[in-house]
C-alpha positions as CSV (number, residue, x, y, z in Angstrom):
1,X,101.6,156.1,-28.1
2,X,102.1,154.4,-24.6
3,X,105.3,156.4,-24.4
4,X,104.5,159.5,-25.8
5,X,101.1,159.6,-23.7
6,X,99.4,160.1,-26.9
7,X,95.7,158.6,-27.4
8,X,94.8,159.7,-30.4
9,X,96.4,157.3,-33.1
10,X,96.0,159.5,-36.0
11,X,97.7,162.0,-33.8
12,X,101.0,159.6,-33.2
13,X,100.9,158.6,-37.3
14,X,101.4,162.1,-37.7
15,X,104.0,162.6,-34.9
16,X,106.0,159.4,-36.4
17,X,105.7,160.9,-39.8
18,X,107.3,163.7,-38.8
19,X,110.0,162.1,-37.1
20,X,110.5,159.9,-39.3
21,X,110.7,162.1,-42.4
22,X,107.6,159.8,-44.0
23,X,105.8,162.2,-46.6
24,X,103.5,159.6,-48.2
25,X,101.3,158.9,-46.3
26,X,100.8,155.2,-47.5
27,X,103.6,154.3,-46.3
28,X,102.3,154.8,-42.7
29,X,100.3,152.2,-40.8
30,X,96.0,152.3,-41.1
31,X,94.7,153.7,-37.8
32,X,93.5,150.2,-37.0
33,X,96.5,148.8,-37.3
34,X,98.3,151.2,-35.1
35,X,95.3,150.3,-32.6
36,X,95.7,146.3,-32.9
37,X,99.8,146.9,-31.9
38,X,98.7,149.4,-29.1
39,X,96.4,146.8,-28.0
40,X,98.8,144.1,-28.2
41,X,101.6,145.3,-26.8
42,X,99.0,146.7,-24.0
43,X,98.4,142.8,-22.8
44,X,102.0,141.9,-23.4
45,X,103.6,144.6,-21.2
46,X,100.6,145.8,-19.2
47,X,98.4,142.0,-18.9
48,X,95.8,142.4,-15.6
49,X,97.2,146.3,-14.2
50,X,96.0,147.2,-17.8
51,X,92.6,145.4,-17.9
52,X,92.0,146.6,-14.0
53,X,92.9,150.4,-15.1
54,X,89.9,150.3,-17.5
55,X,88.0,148.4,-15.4
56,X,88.6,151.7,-13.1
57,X,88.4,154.3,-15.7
58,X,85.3,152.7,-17.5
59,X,83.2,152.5,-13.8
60,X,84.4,156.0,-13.5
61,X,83.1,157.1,-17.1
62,X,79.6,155.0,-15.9
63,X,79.7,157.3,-12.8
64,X,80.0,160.5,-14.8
65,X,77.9,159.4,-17.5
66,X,74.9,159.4,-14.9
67,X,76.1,162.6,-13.4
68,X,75.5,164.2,-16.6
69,X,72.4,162.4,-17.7
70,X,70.6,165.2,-18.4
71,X,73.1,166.2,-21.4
72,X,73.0,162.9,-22.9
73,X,76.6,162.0,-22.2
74,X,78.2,159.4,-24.4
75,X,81.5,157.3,-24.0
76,X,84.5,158.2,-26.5
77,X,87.7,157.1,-27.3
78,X,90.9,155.1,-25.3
79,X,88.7,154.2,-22.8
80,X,85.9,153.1,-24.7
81,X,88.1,151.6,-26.8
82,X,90.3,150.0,-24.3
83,X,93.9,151.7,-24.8
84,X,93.4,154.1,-22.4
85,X,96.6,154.3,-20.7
86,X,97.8,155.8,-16.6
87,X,97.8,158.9,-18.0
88,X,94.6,159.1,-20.2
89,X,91.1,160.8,-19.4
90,X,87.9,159.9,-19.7
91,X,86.4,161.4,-22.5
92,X,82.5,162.2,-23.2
93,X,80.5,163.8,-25.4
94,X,77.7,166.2,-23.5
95,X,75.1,167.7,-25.7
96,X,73.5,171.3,-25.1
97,X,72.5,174.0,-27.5
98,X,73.4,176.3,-25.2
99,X,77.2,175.0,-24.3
100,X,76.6,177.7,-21.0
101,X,74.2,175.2,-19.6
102,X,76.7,172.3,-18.8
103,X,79.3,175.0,-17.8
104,X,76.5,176.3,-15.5
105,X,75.8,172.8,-13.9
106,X,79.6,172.4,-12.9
107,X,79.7,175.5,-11.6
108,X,76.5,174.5,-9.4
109,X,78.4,171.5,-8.4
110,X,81.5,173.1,-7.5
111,X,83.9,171.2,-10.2
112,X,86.4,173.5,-11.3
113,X,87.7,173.0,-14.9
114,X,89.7,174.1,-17.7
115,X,87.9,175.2,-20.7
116,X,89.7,174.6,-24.6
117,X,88.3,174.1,-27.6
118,X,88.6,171.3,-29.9
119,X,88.4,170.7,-33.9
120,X,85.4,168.0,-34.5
121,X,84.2,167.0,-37.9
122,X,80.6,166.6,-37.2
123,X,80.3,165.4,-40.9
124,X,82.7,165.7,-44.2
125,X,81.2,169.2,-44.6
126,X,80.9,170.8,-41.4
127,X,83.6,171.1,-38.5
128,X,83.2,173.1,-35.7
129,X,85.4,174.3,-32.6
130,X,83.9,172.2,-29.6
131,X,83.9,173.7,-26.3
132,X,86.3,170.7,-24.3
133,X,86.5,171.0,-20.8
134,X,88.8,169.6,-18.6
135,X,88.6,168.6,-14.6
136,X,89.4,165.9,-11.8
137,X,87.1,163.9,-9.9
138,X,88.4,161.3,-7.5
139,X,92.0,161.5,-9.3
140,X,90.7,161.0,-12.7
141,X,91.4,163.1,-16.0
142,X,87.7,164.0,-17.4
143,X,87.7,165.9,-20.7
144,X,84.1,166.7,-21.6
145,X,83.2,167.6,-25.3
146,X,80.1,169.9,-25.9
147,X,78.2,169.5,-28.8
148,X,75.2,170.8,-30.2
149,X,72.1,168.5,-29.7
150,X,71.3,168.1,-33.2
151,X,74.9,165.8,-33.0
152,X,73.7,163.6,-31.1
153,X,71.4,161.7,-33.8
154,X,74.7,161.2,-35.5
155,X,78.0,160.4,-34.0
156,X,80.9,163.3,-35.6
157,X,83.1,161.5,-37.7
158,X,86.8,160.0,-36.3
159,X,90.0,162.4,-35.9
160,X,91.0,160.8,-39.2
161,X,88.6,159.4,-42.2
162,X,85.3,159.4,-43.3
163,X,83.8,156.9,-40.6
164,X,81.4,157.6,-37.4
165,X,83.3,158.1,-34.4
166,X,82.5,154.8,-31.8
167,X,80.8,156.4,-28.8
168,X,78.6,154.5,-26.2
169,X,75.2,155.1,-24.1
170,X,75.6,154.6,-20.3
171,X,74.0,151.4,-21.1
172,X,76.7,150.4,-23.7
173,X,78.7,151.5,-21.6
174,X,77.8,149.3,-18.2
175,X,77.3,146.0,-20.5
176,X,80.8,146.5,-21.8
177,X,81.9,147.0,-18.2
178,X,79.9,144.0,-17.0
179,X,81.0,141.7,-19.7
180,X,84.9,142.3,-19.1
């Protein structure tokens, strides 16, 4: 993953599968474990430049977080989780019913961005194709994931099983931050 620039694990399992000719997929590593090596190797290799990087990415994420207060915007992935890498964006979750709205409001703020879409499993019956857009701020990767409001009483499940997906409030967010 750190070499790749991959940051989704089950996203690398798969990419190893493949390369490796693996078709069952118990013979592959759990997600967590891949994590726990990522995380390990991270403060072997990395040590302080790694814990300073999320330090910056995580204060960045706080900053952005308030920015876009008024769509609820919650923490997600490597750098709430802490393997966010040099080349890894900050990634939130914004929620509108009307996706326009938060394309409107960077477009009152001048922020230029990409727009893609991307496959979320809001539960084990219902996926949708998210609006994610992509922009800089300050030299930082942002990737911002709209979802419906009615997601945001329950967090869409993880890239790969049946569990919630870990997201945090700005207030999770600035205790984790504080307490590193």
């Amino acid at each position: 993953m750190r070499e790749s620039g991959i940051d989704d694990a089950a996203s690398a399992r798969r990419r190893a599968a493949r390369r490796l000719a693996v078709h069952d997929p118990h013979a592959l590593p759990e997600l967590d474990e891949i994590m726990a090596a990522l995380h390990a190797e991270q403060r072997l290799y990395a040590g302080v430049q790694h814990a300073q990087h999320q330090q910056y990415l995580r204060a960045a994420a706080c900053e952005a977080m308030a920015f876009f207060s008024a769509f609820d915007a919650r923490a997600v992935g490597c750098v709430l989780d802490g393997s966010a890498e040099r080349h890894s964006a900050v990634c939130l979750q914004v929620f509108a019913d009307d996706p326009e709205s938060v394309i409107h409001f960077l477009h009152e703020h001048a922020i230029a961005h990409d727009r893609k879409t991307r496959c979320v499993r809001l539960n084990r019956e219902r996926t949708i194709q998210a609006n994610l857009l992509a922009f800089t701020a300050n030299a930082v990767a942002f990737e911002l994931i709209l979802l419906p409001r009615s997601a945001l009483r329950q967090a869409p499940l993880a890239p790969a099983g049946d569990t919630a997906m870990a997201r945090a409030t700005l207030s999770q967010l600035r205790a984790l931050l504080a307490g590193a």
